[in-house]
PyMOL Python script that loads the backbone (N, CA, C, O; Angstrom):
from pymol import cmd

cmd.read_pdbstr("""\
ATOM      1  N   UNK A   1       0.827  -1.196   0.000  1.00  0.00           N
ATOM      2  CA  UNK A   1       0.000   0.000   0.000  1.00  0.00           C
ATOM      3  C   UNK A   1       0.864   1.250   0.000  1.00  0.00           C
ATOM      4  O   UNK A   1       0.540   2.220  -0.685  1.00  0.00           O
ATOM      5  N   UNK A   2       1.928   1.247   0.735  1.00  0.00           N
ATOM      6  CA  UNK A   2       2.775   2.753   1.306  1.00  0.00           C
ATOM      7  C   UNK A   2       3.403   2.765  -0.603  1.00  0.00           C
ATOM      8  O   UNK A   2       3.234   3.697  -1.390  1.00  0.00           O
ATOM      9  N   UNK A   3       4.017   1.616  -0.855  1.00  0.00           N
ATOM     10  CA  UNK A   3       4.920   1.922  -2.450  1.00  0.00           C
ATOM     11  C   UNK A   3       3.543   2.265  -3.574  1.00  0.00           C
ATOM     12  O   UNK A   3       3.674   3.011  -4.544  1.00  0.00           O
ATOM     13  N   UNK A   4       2.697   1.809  -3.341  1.00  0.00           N
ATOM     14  CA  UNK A   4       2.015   2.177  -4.615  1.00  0.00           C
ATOM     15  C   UNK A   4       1.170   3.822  -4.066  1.00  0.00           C
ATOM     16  O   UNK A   4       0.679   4.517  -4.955  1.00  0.00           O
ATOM     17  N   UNK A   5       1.099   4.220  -2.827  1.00  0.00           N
ATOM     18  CA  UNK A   5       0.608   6.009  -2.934  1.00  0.00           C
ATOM     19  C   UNK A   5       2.010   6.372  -2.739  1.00  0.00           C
ATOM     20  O   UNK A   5       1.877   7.340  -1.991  1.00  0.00           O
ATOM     21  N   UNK A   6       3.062   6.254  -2.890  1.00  0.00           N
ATOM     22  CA  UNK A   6       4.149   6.683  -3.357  1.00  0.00           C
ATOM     23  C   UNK A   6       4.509   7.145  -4.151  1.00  0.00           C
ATOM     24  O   UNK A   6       4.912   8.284  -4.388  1.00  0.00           O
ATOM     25  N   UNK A   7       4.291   5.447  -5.167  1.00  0.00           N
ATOM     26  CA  UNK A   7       4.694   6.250  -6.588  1.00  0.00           C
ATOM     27  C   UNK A   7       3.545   7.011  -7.365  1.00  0.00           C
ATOM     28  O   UNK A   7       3.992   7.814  -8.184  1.00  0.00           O
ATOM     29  N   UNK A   8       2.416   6.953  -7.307  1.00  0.00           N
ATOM     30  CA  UNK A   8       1.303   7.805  -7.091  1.00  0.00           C
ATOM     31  C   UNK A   8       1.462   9.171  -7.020  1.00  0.00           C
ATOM     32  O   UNK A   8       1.087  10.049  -7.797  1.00  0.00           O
ATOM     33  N   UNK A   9       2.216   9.247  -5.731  1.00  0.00           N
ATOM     34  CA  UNK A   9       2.379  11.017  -5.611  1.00  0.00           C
ATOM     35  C   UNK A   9       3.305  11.235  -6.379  1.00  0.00           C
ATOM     36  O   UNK A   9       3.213  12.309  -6.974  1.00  0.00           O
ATOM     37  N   UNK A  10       4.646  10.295  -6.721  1.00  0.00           N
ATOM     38  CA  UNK A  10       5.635  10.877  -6.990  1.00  0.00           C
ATOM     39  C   UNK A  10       4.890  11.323  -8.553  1.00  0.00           C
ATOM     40  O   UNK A  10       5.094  12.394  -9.126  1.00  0.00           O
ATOM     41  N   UNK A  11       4.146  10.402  -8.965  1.00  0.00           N
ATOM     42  CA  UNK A  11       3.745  10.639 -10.192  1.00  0.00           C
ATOM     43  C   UNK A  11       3.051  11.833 -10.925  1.00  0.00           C
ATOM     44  O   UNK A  11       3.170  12.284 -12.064  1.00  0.00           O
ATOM     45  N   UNK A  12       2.051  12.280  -9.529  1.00  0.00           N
ATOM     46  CA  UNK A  12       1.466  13.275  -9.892  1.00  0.00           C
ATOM     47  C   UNK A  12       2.571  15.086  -9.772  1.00  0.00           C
ATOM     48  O   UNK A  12       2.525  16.189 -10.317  1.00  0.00           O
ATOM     49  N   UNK A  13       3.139  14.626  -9.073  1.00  0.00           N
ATOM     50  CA  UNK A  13       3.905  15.507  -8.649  1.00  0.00           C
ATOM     51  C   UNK A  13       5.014  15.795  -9.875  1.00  0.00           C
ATOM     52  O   UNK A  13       5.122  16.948 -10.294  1.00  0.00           O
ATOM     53  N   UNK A  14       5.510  15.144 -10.217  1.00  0.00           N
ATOM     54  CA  UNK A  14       6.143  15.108 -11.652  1.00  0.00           C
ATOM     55  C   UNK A  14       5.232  15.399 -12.679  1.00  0.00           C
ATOM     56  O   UNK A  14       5.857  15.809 -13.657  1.00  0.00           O
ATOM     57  N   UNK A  15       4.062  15.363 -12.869  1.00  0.00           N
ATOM     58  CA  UNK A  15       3.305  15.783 -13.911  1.00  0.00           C
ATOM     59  C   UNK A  15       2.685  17.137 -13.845  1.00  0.00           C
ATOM     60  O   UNK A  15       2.273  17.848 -14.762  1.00  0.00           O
ATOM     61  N   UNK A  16       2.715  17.381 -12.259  1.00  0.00           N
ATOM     62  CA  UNK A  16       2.513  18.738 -12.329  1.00  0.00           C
ATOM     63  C   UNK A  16       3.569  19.956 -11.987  1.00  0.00           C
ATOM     64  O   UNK A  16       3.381  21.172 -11.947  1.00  0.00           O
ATOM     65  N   UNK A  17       4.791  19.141 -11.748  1.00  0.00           N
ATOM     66  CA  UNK A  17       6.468  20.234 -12.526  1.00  0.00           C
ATOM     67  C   UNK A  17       6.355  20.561 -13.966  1.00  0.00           C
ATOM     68  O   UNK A  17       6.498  21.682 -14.452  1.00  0.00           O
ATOM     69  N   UNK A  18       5.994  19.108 -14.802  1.00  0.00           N
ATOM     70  CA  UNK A  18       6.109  19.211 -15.993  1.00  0.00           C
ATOM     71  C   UNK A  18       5.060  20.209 -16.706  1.00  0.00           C
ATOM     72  O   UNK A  18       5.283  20.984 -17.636  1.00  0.00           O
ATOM     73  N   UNK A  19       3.948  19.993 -16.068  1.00  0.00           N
ATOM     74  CA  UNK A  19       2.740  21.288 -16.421  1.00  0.00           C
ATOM     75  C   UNK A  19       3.015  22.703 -16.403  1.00  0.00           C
ATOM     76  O   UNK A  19       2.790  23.526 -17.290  1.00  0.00           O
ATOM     77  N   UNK A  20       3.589  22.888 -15.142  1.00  0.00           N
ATOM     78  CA  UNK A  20       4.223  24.239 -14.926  1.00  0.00           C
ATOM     79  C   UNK A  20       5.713  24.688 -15.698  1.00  0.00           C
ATOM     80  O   UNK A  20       5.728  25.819 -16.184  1.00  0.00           O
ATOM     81  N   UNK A  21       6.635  24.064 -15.792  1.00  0.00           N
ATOM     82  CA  UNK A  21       7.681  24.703 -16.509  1.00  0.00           C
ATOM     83  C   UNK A  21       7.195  24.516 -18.189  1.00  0.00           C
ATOM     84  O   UNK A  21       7.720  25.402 -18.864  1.00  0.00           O
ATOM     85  N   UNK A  22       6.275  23.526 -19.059  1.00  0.00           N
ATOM     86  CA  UNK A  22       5.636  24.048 -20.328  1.00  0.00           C
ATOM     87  C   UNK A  22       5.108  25.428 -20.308  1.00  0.00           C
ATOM     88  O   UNK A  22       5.461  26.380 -21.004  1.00  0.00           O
ATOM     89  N   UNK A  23       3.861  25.349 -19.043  1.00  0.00           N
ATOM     90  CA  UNK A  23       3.293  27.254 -18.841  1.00  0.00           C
ATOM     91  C   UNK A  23       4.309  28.224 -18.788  1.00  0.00           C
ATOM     92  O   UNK A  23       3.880  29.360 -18.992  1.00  0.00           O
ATOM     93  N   UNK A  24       5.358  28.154 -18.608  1.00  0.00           N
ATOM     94  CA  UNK A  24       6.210  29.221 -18.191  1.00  0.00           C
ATOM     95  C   UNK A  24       7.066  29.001 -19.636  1.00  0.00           C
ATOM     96  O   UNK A  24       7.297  30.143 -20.035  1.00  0.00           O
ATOM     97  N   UNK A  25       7.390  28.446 -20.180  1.00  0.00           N
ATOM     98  CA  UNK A  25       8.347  28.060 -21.279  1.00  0.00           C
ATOM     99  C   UNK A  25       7.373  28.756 -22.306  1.00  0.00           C
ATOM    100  O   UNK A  25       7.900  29.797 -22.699  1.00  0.00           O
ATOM    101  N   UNK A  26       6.105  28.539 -22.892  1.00  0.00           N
ATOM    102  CA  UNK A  26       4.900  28.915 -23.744  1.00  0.00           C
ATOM    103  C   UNK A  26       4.354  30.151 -23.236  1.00  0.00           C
ATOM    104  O   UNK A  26       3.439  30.567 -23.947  1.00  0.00           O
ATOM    105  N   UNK A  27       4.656  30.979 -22.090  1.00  0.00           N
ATOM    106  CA  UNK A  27       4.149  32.285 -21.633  1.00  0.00           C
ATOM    107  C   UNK A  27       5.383  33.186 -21.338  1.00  0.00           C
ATOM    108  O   UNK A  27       5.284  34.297 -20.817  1.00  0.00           O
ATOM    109  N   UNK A  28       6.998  32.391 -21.860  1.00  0.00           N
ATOM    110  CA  UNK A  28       7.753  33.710 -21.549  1.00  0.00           C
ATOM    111  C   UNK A  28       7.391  34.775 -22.626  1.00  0.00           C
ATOM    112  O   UNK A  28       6.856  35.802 -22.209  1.00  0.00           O
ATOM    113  N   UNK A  29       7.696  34.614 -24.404  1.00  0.00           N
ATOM    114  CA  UNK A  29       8.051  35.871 -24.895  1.00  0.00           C
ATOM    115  C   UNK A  29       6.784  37.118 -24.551  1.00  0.00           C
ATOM    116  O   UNK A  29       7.008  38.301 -24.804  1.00  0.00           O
ATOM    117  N   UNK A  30       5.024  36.501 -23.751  1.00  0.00           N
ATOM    118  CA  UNK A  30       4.656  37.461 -23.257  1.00  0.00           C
ATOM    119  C   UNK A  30       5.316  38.472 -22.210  1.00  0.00           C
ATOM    120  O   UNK A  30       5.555  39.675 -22.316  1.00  0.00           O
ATOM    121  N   UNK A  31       5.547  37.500 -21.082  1.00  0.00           N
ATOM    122  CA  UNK A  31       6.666  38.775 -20.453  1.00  0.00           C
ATOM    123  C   UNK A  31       7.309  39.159 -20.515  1.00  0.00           C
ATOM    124  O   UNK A  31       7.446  40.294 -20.058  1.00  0.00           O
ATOM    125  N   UNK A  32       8.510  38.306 -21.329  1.00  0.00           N
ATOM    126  CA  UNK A  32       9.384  39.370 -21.802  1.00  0.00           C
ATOM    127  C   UNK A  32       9.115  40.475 -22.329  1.00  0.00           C
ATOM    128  O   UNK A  32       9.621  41.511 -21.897  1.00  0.00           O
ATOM    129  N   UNK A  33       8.083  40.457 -23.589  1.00  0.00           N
ATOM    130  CA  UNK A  33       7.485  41.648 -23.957  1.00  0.00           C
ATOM    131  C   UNK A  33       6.927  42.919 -23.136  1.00  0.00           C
ATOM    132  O   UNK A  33       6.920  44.117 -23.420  1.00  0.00           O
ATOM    133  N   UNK A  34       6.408  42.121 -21.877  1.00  0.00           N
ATOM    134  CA  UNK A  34       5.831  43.269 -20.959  1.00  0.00           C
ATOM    135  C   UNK A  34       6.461  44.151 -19.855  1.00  0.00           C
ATOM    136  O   UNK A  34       6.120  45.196 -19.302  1.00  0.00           O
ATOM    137  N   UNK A  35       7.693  43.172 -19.740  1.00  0.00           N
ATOM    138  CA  UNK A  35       8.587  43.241 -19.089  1.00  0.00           C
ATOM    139  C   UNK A  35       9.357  44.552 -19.865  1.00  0.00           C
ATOM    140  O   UNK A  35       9.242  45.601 -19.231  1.00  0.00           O
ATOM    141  N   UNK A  36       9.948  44.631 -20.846  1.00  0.00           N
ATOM    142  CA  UNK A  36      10.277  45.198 -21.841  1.00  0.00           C
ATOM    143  C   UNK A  36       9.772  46.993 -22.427  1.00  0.00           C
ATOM    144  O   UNK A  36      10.462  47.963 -22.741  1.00  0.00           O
ATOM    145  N   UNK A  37       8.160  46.763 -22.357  1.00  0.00           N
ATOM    146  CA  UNK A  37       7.316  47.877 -22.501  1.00  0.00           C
ATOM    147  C   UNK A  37       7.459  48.660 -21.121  1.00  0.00           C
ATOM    148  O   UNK A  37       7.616  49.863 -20.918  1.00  0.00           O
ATOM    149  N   UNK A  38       7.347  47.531 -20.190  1.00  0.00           N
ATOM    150  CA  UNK A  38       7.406  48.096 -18.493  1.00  0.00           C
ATOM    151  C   UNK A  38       8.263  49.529 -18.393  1.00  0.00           C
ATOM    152  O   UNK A  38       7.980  50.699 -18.136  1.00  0.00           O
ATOM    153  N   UNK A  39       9.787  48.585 -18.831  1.00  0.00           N
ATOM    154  CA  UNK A  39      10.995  49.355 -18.641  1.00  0.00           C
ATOM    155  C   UNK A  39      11.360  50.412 -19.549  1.00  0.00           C
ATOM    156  O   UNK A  39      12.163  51.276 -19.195  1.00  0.00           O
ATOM    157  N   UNK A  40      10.821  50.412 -20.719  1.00  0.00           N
ATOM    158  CA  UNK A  40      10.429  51.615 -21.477  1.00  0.00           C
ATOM    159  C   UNK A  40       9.801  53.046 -21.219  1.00  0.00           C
ATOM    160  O   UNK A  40      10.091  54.213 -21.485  1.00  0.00           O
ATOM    161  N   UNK A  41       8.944  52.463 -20.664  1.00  0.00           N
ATOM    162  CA  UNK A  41       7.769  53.377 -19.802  1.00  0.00           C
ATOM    163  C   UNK A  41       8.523  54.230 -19.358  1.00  0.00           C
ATOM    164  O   UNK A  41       8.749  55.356 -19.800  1.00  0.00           O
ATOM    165  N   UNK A  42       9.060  53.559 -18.200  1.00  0.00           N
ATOM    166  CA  UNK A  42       9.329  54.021 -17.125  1.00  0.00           C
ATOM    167  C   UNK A  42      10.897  54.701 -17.304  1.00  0.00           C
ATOM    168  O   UNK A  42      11.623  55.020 -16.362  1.00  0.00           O
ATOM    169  N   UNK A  43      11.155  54.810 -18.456  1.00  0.00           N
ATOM    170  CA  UNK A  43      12.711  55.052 -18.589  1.00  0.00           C
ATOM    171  C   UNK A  43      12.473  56.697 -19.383  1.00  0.00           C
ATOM    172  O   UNK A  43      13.051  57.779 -19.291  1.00  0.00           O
ATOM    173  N   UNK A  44      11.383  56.208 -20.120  1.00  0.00           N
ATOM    174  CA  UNK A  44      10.881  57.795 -21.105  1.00  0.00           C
ATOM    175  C   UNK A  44       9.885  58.727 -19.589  1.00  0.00           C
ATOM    176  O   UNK A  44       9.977  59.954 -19.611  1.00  0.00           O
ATOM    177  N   UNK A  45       9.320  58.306 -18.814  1.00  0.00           N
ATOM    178  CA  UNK A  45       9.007  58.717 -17.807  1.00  0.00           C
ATOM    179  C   UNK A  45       9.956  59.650 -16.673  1.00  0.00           C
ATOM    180  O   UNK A  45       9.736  60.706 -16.080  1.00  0.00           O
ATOM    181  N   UNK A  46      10.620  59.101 -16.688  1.00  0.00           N
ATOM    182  CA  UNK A  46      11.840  59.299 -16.237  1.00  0.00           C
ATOM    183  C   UNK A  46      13.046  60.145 -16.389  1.00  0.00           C
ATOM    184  O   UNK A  46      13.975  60.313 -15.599  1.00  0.00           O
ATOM    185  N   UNK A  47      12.817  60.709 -17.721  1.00  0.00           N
ATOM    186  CA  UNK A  47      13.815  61.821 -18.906  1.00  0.00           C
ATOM    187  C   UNK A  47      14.889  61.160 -19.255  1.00  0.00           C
ATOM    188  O   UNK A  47      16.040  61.591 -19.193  1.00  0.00           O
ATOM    189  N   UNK A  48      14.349  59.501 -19.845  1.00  0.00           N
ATOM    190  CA  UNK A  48      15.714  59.201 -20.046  1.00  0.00           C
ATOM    191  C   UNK A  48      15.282  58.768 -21.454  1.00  0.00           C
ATOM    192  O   UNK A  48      14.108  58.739 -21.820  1.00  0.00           O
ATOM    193  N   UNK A  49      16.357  58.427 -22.221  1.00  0.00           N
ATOM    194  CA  UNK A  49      16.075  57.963 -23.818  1.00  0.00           C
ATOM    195  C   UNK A  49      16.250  57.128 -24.494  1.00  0.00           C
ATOM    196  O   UNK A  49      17.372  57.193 -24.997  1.00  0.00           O
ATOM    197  N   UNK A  50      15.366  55.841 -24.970  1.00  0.00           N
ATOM    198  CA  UNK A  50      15.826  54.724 -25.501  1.00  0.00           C
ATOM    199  C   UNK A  50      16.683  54.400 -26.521  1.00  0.00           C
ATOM    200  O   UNK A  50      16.643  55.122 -27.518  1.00  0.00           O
ATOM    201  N   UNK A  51      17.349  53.600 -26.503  1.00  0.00           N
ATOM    202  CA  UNK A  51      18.399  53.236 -27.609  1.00  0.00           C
ATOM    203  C   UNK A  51      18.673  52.609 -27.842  1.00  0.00           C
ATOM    204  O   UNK A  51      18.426  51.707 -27.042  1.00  0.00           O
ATOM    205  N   UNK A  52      19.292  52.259 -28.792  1.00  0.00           N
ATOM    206  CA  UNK A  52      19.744  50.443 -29.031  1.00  0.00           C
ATOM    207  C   UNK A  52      21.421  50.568 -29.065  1.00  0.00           C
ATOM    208  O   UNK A  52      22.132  51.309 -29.743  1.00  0.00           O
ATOM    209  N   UNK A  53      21.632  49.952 -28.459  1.00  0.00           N
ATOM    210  CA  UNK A  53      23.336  49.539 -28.640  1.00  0.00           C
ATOM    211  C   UNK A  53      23.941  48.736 -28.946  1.00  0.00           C
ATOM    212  O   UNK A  53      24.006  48.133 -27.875  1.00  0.00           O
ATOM    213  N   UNK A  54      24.492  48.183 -29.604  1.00  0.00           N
ATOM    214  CA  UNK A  54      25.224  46.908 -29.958  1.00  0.00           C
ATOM    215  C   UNK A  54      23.772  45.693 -30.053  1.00  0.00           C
ATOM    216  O   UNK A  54      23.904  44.577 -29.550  1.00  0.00           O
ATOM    217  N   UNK A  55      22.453  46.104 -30.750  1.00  0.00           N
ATOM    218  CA  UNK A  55      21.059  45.564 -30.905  1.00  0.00           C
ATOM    219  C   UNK A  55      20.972  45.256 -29.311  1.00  0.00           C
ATOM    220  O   UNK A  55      20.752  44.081 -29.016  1.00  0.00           O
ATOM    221  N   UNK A  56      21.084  45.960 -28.519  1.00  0.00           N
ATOM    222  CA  UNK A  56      20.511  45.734 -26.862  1.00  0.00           C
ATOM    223  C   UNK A  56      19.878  47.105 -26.671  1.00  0.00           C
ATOM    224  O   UNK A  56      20.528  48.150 -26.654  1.00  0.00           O
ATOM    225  N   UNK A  57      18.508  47.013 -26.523  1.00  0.00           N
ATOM    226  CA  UNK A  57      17.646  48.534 -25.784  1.00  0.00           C
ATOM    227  C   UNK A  57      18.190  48.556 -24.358  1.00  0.00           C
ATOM    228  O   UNK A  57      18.205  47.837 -23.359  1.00  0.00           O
ATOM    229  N   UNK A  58      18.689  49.912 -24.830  1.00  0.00           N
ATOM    230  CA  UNK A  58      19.128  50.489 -23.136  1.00  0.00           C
ATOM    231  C   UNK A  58      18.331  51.889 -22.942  1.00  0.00           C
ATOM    232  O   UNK A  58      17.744  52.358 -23.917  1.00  0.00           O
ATOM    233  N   UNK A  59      18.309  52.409 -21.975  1.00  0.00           N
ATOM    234  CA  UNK A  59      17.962  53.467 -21.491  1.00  0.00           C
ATOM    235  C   UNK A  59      19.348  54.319 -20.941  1.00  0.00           C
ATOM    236  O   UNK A  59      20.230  54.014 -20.139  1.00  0.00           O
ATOM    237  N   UNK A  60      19.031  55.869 -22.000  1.00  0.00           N
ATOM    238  CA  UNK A  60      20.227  56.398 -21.601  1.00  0.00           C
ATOM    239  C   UNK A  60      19.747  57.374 -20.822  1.00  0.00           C
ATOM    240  O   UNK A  60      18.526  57.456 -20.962  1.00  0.00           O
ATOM    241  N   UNK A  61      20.240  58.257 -19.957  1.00  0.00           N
ATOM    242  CA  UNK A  61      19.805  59.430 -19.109  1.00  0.00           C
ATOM    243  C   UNK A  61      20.197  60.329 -20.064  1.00  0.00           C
ATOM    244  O   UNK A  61      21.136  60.154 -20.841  1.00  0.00           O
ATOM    245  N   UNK A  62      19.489  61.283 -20.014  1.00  0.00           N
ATOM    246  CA  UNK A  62      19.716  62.739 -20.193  1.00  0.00           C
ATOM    247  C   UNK A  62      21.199  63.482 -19.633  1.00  0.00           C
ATOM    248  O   UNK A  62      21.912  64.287 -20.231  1.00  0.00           O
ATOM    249  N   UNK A  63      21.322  63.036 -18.603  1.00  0.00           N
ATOM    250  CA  UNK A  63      22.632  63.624 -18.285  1.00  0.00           C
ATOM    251  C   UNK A  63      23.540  63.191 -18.443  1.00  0.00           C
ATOM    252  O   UNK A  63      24.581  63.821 -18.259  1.00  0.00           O
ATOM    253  N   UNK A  64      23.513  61.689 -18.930  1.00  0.00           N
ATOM    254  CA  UNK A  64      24.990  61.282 -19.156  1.00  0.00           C
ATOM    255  C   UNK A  64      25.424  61.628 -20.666  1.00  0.00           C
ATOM    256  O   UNK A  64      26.541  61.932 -21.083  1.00  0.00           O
ATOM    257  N   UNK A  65      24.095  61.481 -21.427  1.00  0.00           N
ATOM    258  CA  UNK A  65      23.990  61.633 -22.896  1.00  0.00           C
ATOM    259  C   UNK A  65      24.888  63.367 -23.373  1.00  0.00           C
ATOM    260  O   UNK A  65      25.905  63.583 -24.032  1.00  0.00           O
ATOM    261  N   UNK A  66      24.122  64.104 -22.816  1.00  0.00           N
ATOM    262  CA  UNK A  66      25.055  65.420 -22.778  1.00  0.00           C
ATOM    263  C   UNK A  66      26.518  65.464 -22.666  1.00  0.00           C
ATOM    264  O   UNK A  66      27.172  66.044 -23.533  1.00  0.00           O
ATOM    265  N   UNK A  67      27.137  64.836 -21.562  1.00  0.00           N
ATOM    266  CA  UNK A  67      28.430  64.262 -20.931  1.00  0.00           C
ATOM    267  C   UNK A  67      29.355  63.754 -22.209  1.00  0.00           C
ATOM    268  O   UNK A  67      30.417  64.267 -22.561  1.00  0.00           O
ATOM    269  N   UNK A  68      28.680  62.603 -22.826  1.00  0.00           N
ATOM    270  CA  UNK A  68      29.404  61.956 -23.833  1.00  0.00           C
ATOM    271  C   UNK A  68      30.005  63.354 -24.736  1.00  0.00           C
ATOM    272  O   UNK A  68      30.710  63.189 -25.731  1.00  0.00           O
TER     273      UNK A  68
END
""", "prot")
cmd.dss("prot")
cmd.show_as("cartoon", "prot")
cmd.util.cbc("prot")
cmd.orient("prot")
């Protein structure tokens, strides 16, 4: 009885890791995306100015940008 609700749990329990890291694997490029817009926002919010560098969006400040 104890080995078979054992492997039972172990079973379900493994099927529901495997459930969850597919959801997260099939729902990143949403957050990344939002993740992404987030930090945008909040960077033009901010007085600072998006850019791409070496194809990486960065956020530059206003004051360093002058500086250069």
């Amino acid at each position: 009885m104890g080995t078979r609700f054992a492997r039972t749990a172990f079973a379900l329990v493994s099927i529901m890791a495997i459930a969850g890291a597919a959801f997260r694997i099939s729902t990143a490029p949403e957050r990344i995306r939002d993740r992404h817009q987030t930090a945008r926002a909040v960077c033009l919010q901010n007085g600072g100015e998006w850019v791409q560098i070496d194809n990486n969006d960065v956020c530059r400040k206003t004051e360093v940008a002058k500086q250069m």
